[in-house]
VOGU-3710 file (C-alpha; in Angstrom, 3 decimals, decimal comma):
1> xxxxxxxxxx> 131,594/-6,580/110,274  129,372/-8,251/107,367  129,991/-11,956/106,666  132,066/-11,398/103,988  134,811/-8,685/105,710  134,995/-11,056/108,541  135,753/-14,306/105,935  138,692/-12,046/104,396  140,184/-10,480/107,793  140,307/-14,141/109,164
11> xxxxxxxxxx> 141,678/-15,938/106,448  144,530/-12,232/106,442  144,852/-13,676/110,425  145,939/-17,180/109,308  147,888/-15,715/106,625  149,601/-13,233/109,434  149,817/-16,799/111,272  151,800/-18,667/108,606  154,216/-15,636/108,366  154,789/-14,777/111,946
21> xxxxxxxxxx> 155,761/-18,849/112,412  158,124/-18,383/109,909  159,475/-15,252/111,353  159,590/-17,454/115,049  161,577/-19,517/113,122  163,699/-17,665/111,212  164,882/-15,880/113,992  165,071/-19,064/115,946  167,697/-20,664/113,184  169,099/-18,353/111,266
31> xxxxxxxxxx> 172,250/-17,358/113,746  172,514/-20,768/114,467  172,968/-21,931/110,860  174,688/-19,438/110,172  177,555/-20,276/112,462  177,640/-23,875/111,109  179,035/-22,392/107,214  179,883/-19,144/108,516  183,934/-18,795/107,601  184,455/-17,001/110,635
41> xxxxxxxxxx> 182,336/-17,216/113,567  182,051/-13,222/113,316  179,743/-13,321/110,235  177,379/-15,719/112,037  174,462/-13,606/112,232  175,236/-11,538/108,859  172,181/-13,638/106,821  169,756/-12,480/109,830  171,097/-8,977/109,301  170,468/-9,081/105,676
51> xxxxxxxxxx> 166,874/-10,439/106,327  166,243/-6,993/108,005  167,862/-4,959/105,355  166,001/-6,929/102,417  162,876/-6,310/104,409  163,861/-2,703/105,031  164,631/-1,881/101,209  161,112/-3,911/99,908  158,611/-2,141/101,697  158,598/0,700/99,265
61> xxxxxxxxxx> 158,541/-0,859/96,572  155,952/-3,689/97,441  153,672/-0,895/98,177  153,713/0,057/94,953  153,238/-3,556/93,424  150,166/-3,408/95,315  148,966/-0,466/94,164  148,990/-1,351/90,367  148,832/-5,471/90,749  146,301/-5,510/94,028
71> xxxxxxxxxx> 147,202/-6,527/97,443  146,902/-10,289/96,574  149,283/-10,414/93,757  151,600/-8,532/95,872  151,131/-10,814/99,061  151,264/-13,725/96,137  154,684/-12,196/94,439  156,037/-12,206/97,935  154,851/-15,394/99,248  156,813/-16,601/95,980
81> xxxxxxxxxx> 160,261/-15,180/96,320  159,625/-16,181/99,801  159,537/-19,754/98,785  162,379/-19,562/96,622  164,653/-17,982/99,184  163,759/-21,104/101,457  164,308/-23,430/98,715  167,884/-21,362/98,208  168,528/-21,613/101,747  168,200/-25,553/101,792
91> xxxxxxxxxx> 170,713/-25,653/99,137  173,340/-23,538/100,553  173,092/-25,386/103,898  173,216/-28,463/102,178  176,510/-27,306/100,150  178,181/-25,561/103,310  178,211/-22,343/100,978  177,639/-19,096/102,812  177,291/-16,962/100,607  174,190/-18,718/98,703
101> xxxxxxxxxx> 173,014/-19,446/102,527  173,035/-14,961/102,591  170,832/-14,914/99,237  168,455/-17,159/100,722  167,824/-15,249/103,498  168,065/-12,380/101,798  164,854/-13,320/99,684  163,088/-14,359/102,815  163,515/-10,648/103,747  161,975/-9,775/100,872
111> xxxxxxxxxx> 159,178/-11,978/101,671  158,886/-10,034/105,140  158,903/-6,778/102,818  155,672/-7,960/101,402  153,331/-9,531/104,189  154,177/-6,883/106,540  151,331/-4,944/104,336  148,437/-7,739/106,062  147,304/-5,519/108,031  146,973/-2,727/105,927
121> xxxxxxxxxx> 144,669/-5,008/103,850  142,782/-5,764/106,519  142,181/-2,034/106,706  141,254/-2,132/102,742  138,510/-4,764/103,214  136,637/-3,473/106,155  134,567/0,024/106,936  135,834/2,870/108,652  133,371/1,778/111,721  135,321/-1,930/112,185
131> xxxxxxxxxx> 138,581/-0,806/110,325  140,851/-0,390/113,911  139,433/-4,047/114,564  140,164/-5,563/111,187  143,751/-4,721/112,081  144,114/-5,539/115,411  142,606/-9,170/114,578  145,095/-9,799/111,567  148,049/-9,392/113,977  146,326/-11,361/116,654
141> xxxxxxxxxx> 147,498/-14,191/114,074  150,518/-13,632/115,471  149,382/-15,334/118,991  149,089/-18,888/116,967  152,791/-18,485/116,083  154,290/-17,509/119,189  153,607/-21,393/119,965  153,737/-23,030/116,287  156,829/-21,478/114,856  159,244/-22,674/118,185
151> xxxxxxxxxx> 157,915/-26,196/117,958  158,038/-26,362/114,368  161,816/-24,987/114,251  162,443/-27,934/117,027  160,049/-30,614/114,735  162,523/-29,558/111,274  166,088/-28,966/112,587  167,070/-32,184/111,809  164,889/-33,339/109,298  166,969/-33,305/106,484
161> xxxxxxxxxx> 170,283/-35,885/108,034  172,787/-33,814/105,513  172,690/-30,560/107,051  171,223/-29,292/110,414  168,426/-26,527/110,237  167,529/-27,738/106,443  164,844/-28,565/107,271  163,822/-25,465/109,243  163,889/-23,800/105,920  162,103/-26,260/103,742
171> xxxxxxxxxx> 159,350/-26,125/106,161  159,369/-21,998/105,344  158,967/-22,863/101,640  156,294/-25,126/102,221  154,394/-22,663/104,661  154,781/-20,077/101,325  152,853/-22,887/99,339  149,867/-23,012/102,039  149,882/-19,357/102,025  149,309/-18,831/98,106
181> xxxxxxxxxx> 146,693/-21,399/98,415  145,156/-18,887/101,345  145,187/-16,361/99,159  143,239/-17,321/96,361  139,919/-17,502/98,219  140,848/-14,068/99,849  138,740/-11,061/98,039  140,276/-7,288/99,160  138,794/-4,570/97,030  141,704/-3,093/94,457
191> xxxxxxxxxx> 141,693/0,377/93,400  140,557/1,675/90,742  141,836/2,882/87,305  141,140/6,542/88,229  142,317/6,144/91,562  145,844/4,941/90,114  145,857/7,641/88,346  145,247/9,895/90,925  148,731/10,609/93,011  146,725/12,119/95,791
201> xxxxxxxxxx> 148,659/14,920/97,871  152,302/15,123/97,964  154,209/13,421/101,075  155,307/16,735/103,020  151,564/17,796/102,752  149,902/14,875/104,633  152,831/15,063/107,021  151,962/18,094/107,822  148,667/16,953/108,790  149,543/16,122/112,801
211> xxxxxxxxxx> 147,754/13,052/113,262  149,643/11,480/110,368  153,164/12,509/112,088  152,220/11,209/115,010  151,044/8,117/113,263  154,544/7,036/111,796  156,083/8,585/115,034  153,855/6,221/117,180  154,951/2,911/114,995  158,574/3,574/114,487
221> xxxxxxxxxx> 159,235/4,924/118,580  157,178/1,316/119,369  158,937/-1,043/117,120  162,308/0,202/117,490  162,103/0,280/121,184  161,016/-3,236/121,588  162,938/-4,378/119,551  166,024/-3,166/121,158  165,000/-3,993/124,604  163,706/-7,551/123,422
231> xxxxxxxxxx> 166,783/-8,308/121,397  169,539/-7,781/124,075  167,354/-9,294/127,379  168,921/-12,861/126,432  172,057/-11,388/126,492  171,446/-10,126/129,838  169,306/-12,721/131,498  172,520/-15,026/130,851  175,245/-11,912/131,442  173,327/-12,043/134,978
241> xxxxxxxxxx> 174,137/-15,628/135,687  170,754/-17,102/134,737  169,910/-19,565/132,837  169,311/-20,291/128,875  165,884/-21,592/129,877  164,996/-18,916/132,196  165,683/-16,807/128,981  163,346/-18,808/126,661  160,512/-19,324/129,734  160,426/-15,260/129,426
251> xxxxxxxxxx> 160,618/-14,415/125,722  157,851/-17,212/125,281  155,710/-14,782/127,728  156,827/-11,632/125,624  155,553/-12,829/122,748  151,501/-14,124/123,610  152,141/-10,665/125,333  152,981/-8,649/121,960  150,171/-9,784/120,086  147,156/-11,725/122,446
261> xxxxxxxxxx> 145,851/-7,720/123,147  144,689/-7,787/119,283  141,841/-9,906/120,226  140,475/-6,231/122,076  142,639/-3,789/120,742  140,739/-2,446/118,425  137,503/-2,328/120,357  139,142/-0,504/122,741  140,404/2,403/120,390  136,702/2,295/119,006
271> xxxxxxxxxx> 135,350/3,107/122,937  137,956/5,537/123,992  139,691/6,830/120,805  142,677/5,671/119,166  145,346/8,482/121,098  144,870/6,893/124,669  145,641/3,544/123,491  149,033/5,026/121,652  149,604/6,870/124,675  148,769/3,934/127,265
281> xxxxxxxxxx> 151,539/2,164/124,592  153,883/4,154/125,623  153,452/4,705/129,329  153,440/0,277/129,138  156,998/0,887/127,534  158,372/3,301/130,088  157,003/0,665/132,641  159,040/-1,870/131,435  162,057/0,244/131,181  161,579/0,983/134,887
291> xxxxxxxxxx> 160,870/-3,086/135,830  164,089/-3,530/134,075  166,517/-0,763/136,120  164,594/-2,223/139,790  166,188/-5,800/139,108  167,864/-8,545/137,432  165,635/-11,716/138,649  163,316/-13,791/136,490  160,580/-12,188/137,712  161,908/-8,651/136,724
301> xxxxxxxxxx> 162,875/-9,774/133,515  158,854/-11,333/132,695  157,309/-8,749/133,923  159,178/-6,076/131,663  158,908/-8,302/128,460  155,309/-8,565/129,173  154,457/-4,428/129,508  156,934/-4,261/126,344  154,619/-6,799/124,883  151,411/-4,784/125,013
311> xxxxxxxxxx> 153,123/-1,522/124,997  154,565/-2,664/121,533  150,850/-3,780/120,510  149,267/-0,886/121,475  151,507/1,558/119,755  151,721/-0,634/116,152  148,155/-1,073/116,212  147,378/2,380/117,616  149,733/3,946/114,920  148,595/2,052/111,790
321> xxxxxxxxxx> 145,060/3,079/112,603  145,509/6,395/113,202  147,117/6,741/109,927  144,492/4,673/107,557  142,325/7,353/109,222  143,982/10,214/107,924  145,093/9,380/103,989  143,168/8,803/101,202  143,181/5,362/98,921  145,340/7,002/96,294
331> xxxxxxxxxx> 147,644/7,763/98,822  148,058/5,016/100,457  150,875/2,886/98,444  153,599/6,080/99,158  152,350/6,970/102,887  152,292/3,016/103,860  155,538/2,450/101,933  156,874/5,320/103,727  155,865/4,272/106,700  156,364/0,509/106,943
341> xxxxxxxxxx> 160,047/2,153/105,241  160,959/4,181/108,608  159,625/1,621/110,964  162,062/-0,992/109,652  164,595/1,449/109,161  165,075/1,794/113,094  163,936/-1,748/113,883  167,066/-3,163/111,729  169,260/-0,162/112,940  167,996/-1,366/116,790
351> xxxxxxxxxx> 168,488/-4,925/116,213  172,113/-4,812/114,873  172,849/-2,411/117,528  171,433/-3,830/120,610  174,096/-6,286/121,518  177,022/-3,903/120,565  174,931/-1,279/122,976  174,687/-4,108/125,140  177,987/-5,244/125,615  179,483/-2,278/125,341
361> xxxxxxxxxx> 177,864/-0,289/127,852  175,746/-2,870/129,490  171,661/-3,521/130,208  171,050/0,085/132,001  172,328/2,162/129,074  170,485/-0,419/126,175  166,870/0,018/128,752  167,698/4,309/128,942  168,178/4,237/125,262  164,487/3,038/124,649
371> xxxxxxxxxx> 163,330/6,690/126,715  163,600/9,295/124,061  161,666/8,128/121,198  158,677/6,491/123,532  159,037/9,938/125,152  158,491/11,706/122,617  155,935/9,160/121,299  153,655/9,688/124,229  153,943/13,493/124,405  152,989/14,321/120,770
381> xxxxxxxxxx> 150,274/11,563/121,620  149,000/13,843/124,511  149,441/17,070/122,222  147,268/16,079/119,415  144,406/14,582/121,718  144,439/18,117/124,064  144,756/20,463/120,798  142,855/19,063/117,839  141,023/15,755/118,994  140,682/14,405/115,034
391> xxxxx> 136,695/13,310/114,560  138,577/9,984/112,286  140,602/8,443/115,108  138,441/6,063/117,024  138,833/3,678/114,001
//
């Protein structure tokens, strides 16, 4: 990397940073304030929902901001309604009103919508040669939140006396403020006029490029299955007579584990090609799904949220590389949006149905139900790299 890609993919890392502790802490409050105005205790994790569905239904569109505005309006635009949602969020808790409380986090979905694209910037700023480790490095920001955003919800859920977790979400405003300021030194290449004009090919014709199926494939199988594994193991390290610490002691490994591999990620796909790591994602995931069905203990339950860790790491990072590799810059506002689209799509139709899964038919059935997509994941993985091993995908 020159000096001048590695200034803009670190200061993307701190700005991954400053979201993912926001994230850490949305997801650390949100229920929980929820249930204080919630009128029935039913609806108490509605405003999380919506924060999935807002992020779910921006991603297309925020793809496209970027692609007329530039990638740092669009982070900027996002960072904003962000900001406001926190602001919103304050308020509501403040009032007792629920509903307002639901806009609020609505708009911090939004925000989500938007800086979910970091990575794909990364991409954007550096050559093909160091592109796979621009990206990997951006989410290694994440690694500084998995021990900020915890500590910081702890620090601000009772700074504000008139309302508990206030101050949680004032302290997500203010981390929207630092970010804009972040942004204004950061200098990713826009496209040009004749490249906005130029549509590139239609969708179902890169799709039917392989490699670009198995792209999304890789991402969406990934997400989704960690995230419906990782969202129901509290559920089950309690349902199993454990602890509430025991469950926080293990998520706090899952999470160093999800993004710490970004450090080396991406050298690795440049040594050995970026379909082994996808498929090494997956085999991590299956291994964690077995861990799971041996045992109930502690140590069964660690060692299974680490593998999901780097299995989830492996096939996000593995996936967005392949596909920067395989569309053009014209193309790239409808094939990201389309992708960052279907991976949320399953990750908020995993999330709200993990516990139901959960409780319903119990930890076995929620850890079988993350086989198929891997599965699938891993053998289109092994298909493309035994058929057509692509000259563009060791990033």
């Amino acid at each position: 990397m020159t000096g001048a890609v590695r200034r803009n993919v670190l200061l993307l890392a701190f700005c991954q940073a400053l979201f993912m502790t926001g994230t850490s802490m949305v997801i650390t409050v949100t229920a929980l304030a929820g249930a204080i105005c919630a009128p029935v205790p039913s609806l108490a994790t509605l405003p999380l929902s919506l924060q999935f569905v807002a992020t779910m239904v921006t991603t297309v569109p925020a793809s496209y901001v970027m692609r007329r505005f530039g990638r740092r309006n669009g982070f900027i635009v996002g960072s904003l309604v962000g900001g406001v949602g926190g602001v919103i969020s304050v308020a509501a808790l403040v009032a007792g009103d629920f509903i307002l409380f639901c806009v609020g986090s609505s708009l911090i979905g939004v925000l989500a919508g938007f800086a979910i694209y970091y990575r794909f910037a990364a991409a954007d700023c550096a050559d093909e040669e160091s592109r796979s480790r621009a990206i990997s490095l951006v989410l290694a920001g994440g690694v500084i939140a998995a021990f900020t955003g915890p500590n910081l919800a702890r620090f601000t859920a009772d700074l504000i006396p008139a309302a508990t977790f206030a101050g949680s979400f004032a302290a997500i405003a203010a981390l929207q403020v630092l970010t804009i300021v972040l942004l204004f030194f950061i200098d990713i290449p826009r496209l040009t006029a004749a490249e906005r004009r130029d549509q590139g090919r239609p969708i179902g014709e890169v799709l039917r490029q392989p490699a670009a199926a198995v792209a999304i494939l890789a991402a969406v199988a990934g997400y989704s299955a960690m995230t419906l594994v990782m969202t129901a193991t509290p559920l089950a390290v309690v349902g199993h007579n454990l602890q509430f610490g025991d469950a926080a002691i293990i998520i706090q490994w899952h999470v160093p584990a999800m993004f710490a591999p970004s450090f080396f990620t991406g050298t690795i796909i440049k040594r050995v090609g970026v379909l082994p790591v996808i498929a090494c994602g997956a085999l991590f995931i299956l291994a964690c799904v077995v861990i799971n069905l041996q045992g109930t203990g502690v140590l069964h339950f660690t060692a299974a949220l680490v593998a999901l860790g780097l299995g989830w790491n492996f096939m996000f990072v593995g996936g967005t590389t392949l596909l920067t590799s395989v569309i053009t810059r014209p193309e790239q506002a409808k094939m990201q949006g389309l992708n960052d689209f279907l991976v949320f799509s399953f990750v908020a139709l995993a999330s709200l149905s993990s516990g139901a899964a959960y409780q319903s038919f119990g930890w076995q059935a929620v850890n079988l139900g993350a086989i198929p997509g891997v599965t699938v994941a891993l053998a289109a993985a092994i298909w493309l790299a035994l058929s057509r091993p692509p000259r563009t995908v060791r990033g």
